[in-house]
C-alpha positions in Angstrom: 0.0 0.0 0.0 1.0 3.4 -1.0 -0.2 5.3 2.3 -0.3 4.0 5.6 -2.9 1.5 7.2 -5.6 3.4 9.2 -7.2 1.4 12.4 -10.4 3.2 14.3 -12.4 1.3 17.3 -15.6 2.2 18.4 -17.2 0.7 21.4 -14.4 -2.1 21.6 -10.9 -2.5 22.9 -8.8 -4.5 20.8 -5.4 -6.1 21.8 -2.7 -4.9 20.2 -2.0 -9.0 18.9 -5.3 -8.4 17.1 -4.3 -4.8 15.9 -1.4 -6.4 13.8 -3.4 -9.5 12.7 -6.3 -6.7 10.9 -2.9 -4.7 9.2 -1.4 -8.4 8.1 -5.1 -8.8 6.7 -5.2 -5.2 4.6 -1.8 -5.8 3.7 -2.7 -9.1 2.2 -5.3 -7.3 0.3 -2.2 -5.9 -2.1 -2.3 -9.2 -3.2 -5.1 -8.3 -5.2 -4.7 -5.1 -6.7 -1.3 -3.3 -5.7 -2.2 0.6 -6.8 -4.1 0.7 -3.5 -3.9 4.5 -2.0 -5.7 4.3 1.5 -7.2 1.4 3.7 -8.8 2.0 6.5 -10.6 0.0 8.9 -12.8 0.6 11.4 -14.1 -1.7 13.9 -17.3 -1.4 16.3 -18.1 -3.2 19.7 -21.9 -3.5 20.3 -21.8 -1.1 23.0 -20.4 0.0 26.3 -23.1 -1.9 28.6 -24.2 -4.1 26.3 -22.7 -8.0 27.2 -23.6 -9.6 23.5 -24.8 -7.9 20.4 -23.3 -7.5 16.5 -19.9 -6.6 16.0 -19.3 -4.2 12.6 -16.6 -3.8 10.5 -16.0 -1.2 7.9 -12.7 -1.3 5.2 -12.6 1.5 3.2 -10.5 1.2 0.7 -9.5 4.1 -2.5 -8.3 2.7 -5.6 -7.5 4.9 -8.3 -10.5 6.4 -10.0 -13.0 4.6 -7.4 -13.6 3.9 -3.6 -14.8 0.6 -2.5 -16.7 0.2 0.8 -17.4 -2.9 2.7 -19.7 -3.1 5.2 -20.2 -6.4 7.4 -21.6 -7.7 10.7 -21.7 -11.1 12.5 -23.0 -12.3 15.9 -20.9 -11.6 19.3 -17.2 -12.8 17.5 -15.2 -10.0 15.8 -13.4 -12.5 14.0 -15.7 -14.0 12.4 -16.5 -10.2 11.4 -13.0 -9.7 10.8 -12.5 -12.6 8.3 -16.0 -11.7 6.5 -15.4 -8.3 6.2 -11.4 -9.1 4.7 -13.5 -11.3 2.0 -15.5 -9.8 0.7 -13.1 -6.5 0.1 -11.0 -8.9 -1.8 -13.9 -10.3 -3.8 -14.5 -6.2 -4.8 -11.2 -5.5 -5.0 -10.9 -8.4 -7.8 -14.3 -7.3 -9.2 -12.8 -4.0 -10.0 -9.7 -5.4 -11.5 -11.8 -7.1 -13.8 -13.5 -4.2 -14.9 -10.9 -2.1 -15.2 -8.7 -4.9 -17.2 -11.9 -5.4 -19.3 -12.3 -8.9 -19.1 -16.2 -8.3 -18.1 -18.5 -9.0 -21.2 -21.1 -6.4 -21.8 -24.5 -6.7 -21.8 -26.1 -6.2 -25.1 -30.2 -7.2 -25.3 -31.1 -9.2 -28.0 -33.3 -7.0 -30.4 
């Protein structure tokens, strides 16, 4: 990546173990598509006084000409979050390659 990783936590206090394991994860999303300008990850506890709820996580990511957003959520286990979230940027991230390579077909309707 070009600039540097950007962690935010809302609502949840992560270890700092678990702080490197999510910048291993965005770094891995280079993998992908390398011209990536500015990741940035932010990740939300379900509350102060709350004992279970949903856990959210949001990658924002710039690519040249675009920015791709990814929004997930799963039940009471950030990683779980975590590794959803990390997926489905890389499914975009290739998605976008695709389309910017080309190599999706238009859509012409048969007259």
């Amino acid at each position: 990546m070009r600039l540097p990783f950007e962690l935010k936590q809302r609502n949840v206090a992560l270890t700092p173990a678990m702080g490197e394991d999510i910048q291993r994860r965005a770094e891995k999303l280079d993998h992908f598509f390398d011209r990536i300008m500015r990741c940035r990850v932010t990740v939300e506890g379900p509350g102060g006084h709350h004992r279970q709820g949903l856990y959210a996580v949001t990658i924002d990511l710039t690519v040249p000409g675009t920015e791709i957003l990814v929004h997930k959520q799963a039940n009471a286990n950030v990683e779980v979050a975590l590794k959803s979230a990390f997926d489905a940027a890389a499914r975009r991230l290739e998605d976008h390659v695709r389309k910017a390579r080309g190599f999706v077909k238009a859509f012409h309707p048969a007259p």
